[in-house]
C-alpha positions as CSV (number, residue, x, y, z in Angstrom):
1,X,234.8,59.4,73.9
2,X,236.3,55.8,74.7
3,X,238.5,54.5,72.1
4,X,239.1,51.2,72.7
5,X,242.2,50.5,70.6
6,X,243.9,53.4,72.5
7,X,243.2,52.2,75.8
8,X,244.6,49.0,75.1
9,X,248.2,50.5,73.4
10,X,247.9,52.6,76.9
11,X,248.0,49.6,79.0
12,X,250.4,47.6,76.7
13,X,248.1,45.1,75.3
14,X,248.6,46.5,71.7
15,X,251.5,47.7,70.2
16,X,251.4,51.5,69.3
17,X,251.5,52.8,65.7
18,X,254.0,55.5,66.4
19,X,256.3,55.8,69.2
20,X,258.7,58.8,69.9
21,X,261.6,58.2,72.1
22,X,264.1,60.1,74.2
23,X,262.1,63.5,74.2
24,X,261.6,65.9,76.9
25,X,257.9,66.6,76.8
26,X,256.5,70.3,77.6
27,X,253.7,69.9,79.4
28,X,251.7,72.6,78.9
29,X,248.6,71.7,81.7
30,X,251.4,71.8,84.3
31,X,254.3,74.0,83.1
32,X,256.8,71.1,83.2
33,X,259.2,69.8,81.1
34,X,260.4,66.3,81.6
35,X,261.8,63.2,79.9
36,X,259.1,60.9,78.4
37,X,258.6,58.7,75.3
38,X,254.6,59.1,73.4
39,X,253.2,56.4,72.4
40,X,250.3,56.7,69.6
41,X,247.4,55.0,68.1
42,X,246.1,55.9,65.1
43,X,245.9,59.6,64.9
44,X,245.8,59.6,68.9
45,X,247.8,60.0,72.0
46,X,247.6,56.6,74.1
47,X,250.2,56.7,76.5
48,X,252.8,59.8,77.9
49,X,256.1,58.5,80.3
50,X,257.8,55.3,80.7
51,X,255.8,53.3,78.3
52,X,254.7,49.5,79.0
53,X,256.4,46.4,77.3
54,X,254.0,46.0,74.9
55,X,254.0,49.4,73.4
56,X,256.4,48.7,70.4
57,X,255.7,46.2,67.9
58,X,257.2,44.7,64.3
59,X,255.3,47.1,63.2
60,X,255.2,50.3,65.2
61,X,257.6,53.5,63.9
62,X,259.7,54.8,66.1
63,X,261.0,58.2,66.2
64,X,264.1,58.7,68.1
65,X,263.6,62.3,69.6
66,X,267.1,62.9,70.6
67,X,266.4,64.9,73.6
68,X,264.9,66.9,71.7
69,X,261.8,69.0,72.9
70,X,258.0,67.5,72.2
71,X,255.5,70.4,72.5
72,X,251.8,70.3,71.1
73,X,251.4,71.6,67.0
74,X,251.0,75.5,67.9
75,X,247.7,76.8,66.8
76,X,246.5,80.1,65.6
77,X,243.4,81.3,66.8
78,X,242.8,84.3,64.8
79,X,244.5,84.3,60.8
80,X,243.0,84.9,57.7
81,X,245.1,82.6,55.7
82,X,244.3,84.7,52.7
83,X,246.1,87.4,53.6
84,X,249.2,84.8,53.1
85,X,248.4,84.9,48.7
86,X,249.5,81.5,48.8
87,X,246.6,78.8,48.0
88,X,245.5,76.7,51.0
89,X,247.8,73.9,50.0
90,X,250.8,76.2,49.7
91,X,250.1,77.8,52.8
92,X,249.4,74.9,54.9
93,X,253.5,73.5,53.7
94,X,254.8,76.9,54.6
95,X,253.1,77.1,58.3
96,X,253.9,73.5,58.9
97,X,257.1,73.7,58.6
98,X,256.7,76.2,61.4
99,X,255.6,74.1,64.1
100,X,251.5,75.0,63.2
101,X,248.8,72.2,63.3
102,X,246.0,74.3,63.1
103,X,244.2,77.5,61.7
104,X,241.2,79.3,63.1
105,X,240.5,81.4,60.2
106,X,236.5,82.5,59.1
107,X,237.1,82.6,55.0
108,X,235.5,85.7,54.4
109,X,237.5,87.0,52.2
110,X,237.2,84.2,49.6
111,X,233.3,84.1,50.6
112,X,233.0,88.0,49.8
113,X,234.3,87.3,46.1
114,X,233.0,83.5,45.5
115,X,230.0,83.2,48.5
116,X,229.6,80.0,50.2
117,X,230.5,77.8,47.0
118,X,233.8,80.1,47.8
119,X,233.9,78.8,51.4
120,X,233.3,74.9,50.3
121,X,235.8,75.2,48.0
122,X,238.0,75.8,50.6
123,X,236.7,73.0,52.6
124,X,237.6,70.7,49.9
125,X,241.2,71.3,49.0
126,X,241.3,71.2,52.8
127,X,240.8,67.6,53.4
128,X,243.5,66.2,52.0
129,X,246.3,68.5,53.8
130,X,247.5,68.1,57.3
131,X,246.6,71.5,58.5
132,X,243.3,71.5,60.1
133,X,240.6,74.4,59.8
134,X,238.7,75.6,63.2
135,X,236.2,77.5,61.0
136,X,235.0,80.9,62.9
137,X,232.3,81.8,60.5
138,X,231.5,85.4,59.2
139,X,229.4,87.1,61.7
140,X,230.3,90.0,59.6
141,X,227.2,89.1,56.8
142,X,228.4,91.5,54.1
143,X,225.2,92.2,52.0
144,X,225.5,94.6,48.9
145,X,224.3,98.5,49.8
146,X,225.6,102.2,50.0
147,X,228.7,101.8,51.2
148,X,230.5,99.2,48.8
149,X,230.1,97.0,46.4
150,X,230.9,93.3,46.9
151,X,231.4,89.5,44.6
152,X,228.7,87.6,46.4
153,X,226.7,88.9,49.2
154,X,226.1,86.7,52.6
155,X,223.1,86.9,54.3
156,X,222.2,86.2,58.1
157,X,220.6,83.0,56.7
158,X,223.5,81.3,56.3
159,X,224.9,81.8,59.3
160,X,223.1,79.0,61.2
161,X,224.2,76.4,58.0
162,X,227.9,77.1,58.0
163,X,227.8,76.8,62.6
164,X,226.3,73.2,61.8
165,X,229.1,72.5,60.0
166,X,232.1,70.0,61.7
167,X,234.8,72.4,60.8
168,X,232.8,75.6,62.5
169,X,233.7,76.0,66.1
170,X,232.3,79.8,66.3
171,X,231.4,83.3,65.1
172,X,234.2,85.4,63.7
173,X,234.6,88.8,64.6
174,X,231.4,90.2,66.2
175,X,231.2,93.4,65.6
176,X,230.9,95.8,68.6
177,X,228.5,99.0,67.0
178,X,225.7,97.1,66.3
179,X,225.9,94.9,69.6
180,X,226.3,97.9,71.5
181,X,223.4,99.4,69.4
182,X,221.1,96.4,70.3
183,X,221.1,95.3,67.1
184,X,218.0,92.1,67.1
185,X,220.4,90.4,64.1
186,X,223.3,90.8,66.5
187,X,221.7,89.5,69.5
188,X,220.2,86.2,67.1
189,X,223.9,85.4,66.3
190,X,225.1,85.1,69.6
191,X,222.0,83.4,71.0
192,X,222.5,80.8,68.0
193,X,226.2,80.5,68.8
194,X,225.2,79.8,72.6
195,X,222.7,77.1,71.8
196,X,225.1,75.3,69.6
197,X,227.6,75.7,71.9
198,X,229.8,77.1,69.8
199,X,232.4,80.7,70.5
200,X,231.8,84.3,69.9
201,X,235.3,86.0,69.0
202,X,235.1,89.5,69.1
203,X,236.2,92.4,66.7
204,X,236.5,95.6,69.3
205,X,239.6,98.1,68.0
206,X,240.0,100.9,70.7
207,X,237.3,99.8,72.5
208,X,237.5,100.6,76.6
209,X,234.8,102.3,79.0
210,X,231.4,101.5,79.6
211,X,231.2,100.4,75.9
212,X,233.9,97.4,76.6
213,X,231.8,96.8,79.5
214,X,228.4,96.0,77.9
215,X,230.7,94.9,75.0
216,X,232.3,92.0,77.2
217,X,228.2,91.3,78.8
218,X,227.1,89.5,75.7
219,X,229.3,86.5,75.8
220,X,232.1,87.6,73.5
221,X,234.8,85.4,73.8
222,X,238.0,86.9,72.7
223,X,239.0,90.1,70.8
224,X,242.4,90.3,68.4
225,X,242.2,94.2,68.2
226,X,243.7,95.5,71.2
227,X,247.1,97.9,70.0
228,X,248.6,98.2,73.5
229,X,248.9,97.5,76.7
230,X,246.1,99.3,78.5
231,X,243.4,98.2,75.6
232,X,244.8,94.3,75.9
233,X,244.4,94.8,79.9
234,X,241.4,96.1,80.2
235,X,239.1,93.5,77.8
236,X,241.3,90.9,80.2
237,X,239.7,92.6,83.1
238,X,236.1,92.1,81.7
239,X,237.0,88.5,80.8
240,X,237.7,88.8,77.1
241,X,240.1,86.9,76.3
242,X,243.5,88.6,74.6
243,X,244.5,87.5,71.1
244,X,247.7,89.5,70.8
245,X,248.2,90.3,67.4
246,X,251.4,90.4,65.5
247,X,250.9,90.7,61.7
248,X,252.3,92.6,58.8
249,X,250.8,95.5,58.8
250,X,249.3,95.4,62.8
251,X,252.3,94.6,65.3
252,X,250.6,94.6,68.6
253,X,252.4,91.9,70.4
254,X,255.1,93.6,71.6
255,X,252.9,96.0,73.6
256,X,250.3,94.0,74.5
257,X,253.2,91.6,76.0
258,X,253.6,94.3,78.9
259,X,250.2,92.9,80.3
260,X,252.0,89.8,81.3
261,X,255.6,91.1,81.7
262,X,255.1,94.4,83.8
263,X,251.2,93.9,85.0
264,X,252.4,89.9,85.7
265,X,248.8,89.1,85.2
266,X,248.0,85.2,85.1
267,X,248.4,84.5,80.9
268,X,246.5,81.5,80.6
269,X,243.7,83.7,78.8
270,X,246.3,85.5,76.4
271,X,247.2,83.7,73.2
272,X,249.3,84.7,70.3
273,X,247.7,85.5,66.5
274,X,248.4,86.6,63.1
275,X,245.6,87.7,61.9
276,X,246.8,89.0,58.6
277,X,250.5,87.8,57.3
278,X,251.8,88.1,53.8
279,X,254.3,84.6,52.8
280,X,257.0,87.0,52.7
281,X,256.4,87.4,56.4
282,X,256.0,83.9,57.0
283,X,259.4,83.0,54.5
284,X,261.1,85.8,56.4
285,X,260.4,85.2,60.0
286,X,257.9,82.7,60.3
287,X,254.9,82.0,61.7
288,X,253.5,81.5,65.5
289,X,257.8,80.1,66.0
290,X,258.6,83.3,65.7
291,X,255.9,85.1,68.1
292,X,257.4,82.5,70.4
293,X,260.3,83.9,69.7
294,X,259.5,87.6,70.5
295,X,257.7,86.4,73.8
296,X,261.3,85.0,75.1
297,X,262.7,88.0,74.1
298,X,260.5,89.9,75.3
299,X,261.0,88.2,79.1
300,X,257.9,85.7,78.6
301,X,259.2,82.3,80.3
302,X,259.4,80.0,77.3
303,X,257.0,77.5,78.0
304,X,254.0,80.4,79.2
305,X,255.1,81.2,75.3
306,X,254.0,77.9,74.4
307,X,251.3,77.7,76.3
308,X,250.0,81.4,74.5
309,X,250.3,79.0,71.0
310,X,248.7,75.7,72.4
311,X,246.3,75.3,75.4
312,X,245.7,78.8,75.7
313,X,244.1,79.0,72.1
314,X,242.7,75.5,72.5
315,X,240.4,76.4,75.2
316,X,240.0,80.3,73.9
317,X,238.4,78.1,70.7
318,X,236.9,75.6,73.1
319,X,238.6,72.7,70.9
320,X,240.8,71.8,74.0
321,X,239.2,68.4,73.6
322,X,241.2,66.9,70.7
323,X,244.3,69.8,70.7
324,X,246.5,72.2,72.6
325,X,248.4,69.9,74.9
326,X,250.3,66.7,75.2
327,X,247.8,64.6,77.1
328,X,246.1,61.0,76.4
329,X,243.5,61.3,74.0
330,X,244.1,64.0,72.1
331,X,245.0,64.2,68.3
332,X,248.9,63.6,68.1
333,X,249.8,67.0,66.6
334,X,253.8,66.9,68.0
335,X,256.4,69.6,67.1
336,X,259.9,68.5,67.9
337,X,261.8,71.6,68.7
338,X,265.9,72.0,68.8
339,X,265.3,74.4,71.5
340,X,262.6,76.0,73.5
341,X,263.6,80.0,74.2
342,X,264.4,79.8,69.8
343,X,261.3,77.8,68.8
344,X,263.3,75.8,66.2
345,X,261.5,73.6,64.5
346,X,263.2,70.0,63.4
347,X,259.9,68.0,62.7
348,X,255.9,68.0,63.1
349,X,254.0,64.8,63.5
350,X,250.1,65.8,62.7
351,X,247.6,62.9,63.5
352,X,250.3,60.1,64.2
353,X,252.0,60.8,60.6
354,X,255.4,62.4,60.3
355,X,255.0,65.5,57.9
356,X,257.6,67.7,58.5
357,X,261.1,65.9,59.3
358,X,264.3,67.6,59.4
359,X,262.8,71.1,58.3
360,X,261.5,69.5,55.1
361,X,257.9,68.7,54.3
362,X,257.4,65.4,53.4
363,X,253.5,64.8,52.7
364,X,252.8,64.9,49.1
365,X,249.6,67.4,48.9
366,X,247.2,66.1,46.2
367,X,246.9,68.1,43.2
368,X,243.5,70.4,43.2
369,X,241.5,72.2,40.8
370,X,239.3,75.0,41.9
371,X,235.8,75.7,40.7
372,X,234.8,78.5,37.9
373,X,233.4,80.3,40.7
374,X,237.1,81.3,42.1
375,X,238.2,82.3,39.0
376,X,238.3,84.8,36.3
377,X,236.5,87.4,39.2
378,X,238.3,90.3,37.8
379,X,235.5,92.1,35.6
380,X,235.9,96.1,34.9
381,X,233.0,97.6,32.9
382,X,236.0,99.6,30.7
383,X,239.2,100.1,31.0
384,X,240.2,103.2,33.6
385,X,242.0,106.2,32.4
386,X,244.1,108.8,34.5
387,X,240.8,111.5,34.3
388,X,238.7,108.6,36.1
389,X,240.6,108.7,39.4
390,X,241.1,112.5,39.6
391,X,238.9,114.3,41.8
392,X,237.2,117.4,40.2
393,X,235.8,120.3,41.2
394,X,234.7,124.4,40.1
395,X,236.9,125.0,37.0
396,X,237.4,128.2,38.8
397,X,238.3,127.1,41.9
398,X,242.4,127.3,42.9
399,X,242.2,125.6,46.2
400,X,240.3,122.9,47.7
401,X,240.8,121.9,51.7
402,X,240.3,118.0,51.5
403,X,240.0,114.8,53.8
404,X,243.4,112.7,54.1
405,X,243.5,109.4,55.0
406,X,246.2,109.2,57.6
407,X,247.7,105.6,57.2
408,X,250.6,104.1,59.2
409,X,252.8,101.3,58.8
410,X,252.4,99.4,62.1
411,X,248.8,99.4,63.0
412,X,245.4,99.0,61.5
413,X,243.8,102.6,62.7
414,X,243.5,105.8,60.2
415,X,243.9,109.1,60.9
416,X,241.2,111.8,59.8
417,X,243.0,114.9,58.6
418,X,242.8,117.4,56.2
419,X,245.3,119.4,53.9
420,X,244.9,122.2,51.4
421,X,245.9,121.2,47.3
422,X,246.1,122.8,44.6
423,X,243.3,122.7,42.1
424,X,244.0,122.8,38.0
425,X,241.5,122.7,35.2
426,X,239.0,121.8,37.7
427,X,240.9,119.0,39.7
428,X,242.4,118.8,42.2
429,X,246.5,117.6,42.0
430,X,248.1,115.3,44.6
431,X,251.2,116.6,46.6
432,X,254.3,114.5,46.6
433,X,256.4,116.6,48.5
434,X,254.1,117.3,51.5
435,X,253.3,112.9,50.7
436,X,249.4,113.6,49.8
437,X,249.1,111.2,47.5
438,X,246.0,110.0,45.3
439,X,243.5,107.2,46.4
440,X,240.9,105.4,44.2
441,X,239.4,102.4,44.6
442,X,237.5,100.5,41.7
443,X,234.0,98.3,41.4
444,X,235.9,94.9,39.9
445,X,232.7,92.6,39.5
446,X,231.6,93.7,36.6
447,X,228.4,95.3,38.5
448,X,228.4,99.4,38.3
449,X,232.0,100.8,37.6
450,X,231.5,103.2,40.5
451,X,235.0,104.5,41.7
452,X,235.7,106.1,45.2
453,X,238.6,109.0,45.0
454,X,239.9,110.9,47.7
455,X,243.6,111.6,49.2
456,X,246.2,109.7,51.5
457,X,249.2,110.3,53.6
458,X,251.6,108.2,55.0
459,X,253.1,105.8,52.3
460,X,255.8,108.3,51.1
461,X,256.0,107.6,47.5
462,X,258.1,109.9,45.4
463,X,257.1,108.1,41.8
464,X,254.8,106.1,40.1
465,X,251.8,104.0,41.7
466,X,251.0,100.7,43.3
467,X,247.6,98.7,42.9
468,X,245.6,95.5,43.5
469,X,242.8,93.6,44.0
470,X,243.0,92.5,48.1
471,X,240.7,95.0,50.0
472,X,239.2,94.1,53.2
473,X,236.0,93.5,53.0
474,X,234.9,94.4,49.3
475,X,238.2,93.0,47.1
476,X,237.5,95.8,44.7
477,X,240.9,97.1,43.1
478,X,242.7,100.1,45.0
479,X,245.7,101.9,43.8
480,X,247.3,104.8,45.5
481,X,250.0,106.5,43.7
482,X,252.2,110.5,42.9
483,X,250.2,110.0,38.9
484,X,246.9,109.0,38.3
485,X,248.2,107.8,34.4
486,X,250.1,105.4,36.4
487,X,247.6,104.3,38.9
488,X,245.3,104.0,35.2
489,X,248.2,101.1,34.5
490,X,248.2,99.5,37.2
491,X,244.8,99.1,37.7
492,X,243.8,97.9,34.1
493,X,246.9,95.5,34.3
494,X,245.3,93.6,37.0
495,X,242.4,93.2,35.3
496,X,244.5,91.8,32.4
497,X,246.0,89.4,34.6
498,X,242.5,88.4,36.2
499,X,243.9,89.8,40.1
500,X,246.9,90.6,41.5
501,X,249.5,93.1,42.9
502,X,251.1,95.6,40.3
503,X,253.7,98.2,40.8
504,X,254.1,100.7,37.6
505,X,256.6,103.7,36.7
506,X,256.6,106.3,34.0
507,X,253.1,103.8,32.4
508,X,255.2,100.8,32.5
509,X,254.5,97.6,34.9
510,X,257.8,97.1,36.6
511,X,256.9,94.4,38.7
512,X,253.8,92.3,39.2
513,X,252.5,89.0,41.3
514,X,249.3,87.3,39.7
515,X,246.6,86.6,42.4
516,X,244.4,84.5,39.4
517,X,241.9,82.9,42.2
518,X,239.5,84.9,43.4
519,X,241.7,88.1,43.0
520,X,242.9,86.9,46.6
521,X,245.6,83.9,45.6
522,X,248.3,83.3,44.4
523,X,249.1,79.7,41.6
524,X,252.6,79.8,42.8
525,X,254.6,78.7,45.9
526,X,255.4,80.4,48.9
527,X,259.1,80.8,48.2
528,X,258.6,82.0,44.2
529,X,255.6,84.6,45.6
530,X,257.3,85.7,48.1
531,X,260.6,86.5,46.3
532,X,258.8,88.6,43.6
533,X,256.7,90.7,46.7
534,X,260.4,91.3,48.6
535,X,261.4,92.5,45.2
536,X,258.4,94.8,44.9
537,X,258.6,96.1,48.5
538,X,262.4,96.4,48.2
539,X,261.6,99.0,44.7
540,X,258.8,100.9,46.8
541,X,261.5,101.7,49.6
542,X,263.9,103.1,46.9
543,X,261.0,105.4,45.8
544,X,260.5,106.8,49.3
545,X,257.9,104.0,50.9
546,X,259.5,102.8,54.5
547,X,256.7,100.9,55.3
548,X,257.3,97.1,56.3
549,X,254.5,95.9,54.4
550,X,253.0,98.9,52.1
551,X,250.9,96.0,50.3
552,X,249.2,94.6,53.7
553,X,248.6,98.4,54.8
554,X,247.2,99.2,51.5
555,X,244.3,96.1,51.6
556,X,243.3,97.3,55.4
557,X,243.1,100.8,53.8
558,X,239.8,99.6,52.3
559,X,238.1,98.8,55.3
560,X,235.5,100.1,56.6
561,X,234.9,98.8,60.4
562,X,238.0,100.4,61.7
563,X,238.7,104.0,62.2
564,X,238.6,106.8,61.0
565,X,238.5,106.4,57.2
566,X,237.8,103.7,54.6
567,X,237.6,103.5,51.2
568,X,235.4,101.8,48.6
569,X,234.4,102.0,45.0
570,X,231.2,104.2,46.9
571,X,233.6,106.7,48.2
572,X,235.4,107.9,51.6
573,X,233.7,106.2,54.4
574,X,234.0,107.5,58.3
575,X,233.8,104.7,60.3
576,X,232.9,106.3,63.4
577,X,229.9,107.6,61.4
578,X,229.4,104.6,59.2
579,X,228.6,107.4,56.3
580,X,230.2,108.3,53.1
581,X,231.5,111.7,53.7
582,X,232.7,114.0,50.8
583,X,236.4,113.8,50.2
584,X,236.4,117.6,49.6
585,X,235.4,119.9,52.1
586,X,236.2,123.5,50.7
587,X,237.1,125.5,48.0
588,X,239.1,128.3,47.6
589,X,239.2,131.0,44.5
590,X,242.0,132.6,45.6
């Protein structure tokens, strides 16, 4: 598209708006680094290299890099800034800061609790911040049936609205069961996506064989699921493009790293993602700076790391046109970096304006109140007691062989196993020592009440119980805990404080961290949330959890696309079977 004001700052008939000086530009098309001063009009890049004699004016900013490093604003092609608490405002000052200019997230999980005036909310608060949404829209339609019990149901319908839109640049998260099934809803998705010339990003844990293979025939872009190196190389080998993941509670990039650094294939079609990230996470070690960071040090040349945070997303999101590198015409999203192998951050210009200078934001966000639709979503029919969430069973049974949810710290995927527990007065008791803990997940909307029960394994608490109101994809509240009286507490606490995450011992809330908008968000910054949940993770690690983010673990415990269990207010789901299965198996008289 010809701009005529930036082709004459390019050939030094106008004086730019912006100019930065003395930097050594990364050039991210060519894999250089070289002196050069940027020149800018309006929001976009006119000129790159020894600028003509016109380019400054009386009244032109100048920026004097300082040798320092210019690189494109990083962006993240897969996140669900939800997962971060923080309200969009908050998060976009806290990725900012990091060197991000923009966010491919899809906004389900405000649009599961609020629906699409959830989603436009969203869309609002967003136009006066920096940070810029690439919306991947739900191809996920979650619709109310047997299997949970959602806030606001989205139907295939909408789909075709919400790709029309200028923020939507794709599908999110195709599903591979029903493509692989044929599915005609499936196959009307991606032909829509095609004729509107928009992406299909992909949603494909563990998948590999001849089902990756008709899988990667439809189109599908990308996928952000692989866990390791032969998963990440084989959907690279069928053309899918590799998000590597490296999130709280999923920490693939290390492994999925080894398809570049021991395989040495070409990287251009491997980018770097968060998926899901709590703001202690971001506080603590940052955001796609410090994936750079683990690429160096993992023996990724510094600017192929760039490239996995720039271009390479750019194009995997087809929005190369206006970001992802250092070129004329694109949007001037520049992060000036101290250093390349660290990633350190000084300043971020978005859009020709200087936000970020010195490590310190320096836009002033406008205040913004949400609608009543994001609010107050936290609705339990009654209050729960202890007896609600105990499974029960034959008053003369002693015994009962039960499913386990087999949770881990570092990934996403569930183990299916089974134990033997002890049954009293006709239910059946958790197991601290052996770490089988109880699970129950309750209906918060206000519709049915229903509660799912059943046992887990792998969070190691000794005492008391944990609970909230984040559960991918339903947002009903889960708790998991050594006493269902204390699970009770938690759970009807966070209905007291309309959403949030609540830790209680002996029946007494020790700590808590209101999420008042939508269940799903936090009213306070990044650096006030984030101290209360490393005080609350900090406790669970004292009472036996070693998990690096029990909370994030807990929300994906919920879910019910990736294997082997889920659970819902409906009950224990197996994925593989897409069925609720009975938590107990057996009993036992003796």
């Amino acid at each position: 598209m010809m701009n005529n004001q930036v082709i004459d700052v390019a050939l030094g008939n106008a004086p730019a708006d912006l100019v930065i000086r003395n930097g050594k530009v990364v050039n991210v098309i060519t894999r250089e680094v070289y002196d050069a001063d940027i020149a800018v009009s309006g929001d976009k890049i006119a000129a790159i290299g020894p600028l003509p004699d016109g380019a400054i004016g009386s009244e032109t900013t100048v920026i004097d890099a300082g040798g320092k490093y210019l690189a494109p604003g990083f962006i993240d092609a897969h996140i669900h800034f939800e997962s971060s608490m923080l309200t969009f405002t908050e998060f976009s000052k806290a990725v900012l800061v990091r060197g991000t200019t923009s966010v491919a997230t899809d906004l389900m999980e405000i649009a599961i609790v609020a629906g699409m005036e959830g989603i436009q909310e969203i869309f609002r608060e967003a136009e006066g911040l920096p940070l810029d949404i690439l919306h991947t829209v739900p191809a996920f339609m979650s619709e109310e049936g047997t299997l949970q019990t959602i806030g606001a149901a989205l139907y295939p319908e909408m789909i075709e609205t919400l790709l029309k839109q200028p923020q939507a640049v794709g599908l999110a998260e195709v599903l591979y069961p029903p493509v692989l099934e044929k599915s005609p809803q499936s196959a009307q998705m991606l032909e829509l996506a095609e004729r509107l010339h928009k992406t299909a990003e992909g949603h494909a844990p563990a998948l590999t064989g001849a089902g990756l293979q008709a899988y990667a025939s439809t189109g599908i872009r990308s996928d952000h699921e692989s866990t390791g190196p032969e998963e990440a190389l084989a959907k690279a080998r069928a053309g899918i493009r590799v998000l590597m993941r490296e999130g709280c509670a999923a920490a693939d990039l290390e492994a999925c790293l080894k398809i570049i650094t021991e395989n040495h294939i070409d990287p251009r079609n491997c980018s770097m993602v968060s998926d899901d990230i709590d703001m202690l996470h971001i506080i603590q070690k940052g955001h796609l700076d410090h994936k750079v960071r683990m690429a160096v040090k993992a023996g990724v040349d510094p600017v192929t790391a760039l490239q996995m945070v720039t271009i390479n997303p750019a194009e995997s999101l087809k929005a190369d046109r206006l970001r992802g590198s250092l070129t004329p015409g694109k949007y001037a999203d520049i992060v000036l970096l101290n250093d390349l192998g660290s990633c350190d951050v000084d300043s971020v210009v978005v859009k020709g304006k200087l936000v970020v200078k010195e490590k310190q934001v320096i836009f002033r966000p406008p205040a913004f109140q949400y609608a009543d639709c994001m609010v107050k979503t936290v609705k339990l029919r009654r209050p729960v007691d202890a007896k609600d969430l105990l499974i029960k069973t034959e008053d003369s049974a002693k015994t009962a062989t039960v499913r386990v949810i087999g949770a881990h710290g570092h990934t996403l995927l569930t183990d299916s196993r089974q134990a033997e527990l002890p049954v009293e007065s006709g239910c059946i008791q958790s197991d601290v020592e052996r770490d089988l803990l109880h699970i129950a997940c309750v209906e918060r909307y206000g519709k049915s009440g229903s509660i799912g029960k059943s046992f887990i394994q792998g969070f190691q608490l000794r005492k008391g119980a944990i609970a909230l109101s984040v559960g991918h994809d339903h947002h009903n509240i889960t708790a998991l805990g050594a006493s269902a009286g204390d699970m009770a507490a938690a759970i009807n606490r966070i209905a007291q404080i309309d959403g949030g995450i609540v830790l209680v011992e002996d029946g007494e809330v020790v700590y808590e961290l209101p999420l008042p908008i939508c269940g799903l968000l936090t009213t306070l910054t990044a650096q006030e949330s984030a101290a209360v949940l490393d005080q609350m993770q900090r406790r669970l690690r004292e009472l036996g959890c070693e998990m690096n983010s029990p909370f994030m673990t807990l929300a994906f415990i919920t879910l019910i696309f990736i294997p082997m269990y889920g659970i819902t207010d409906r009950g224990l789901v197996d994925v593989l079977k897409g069925t609720l299965v009975d938590p107990v198996i057996s009993l036992s008289q003796d």
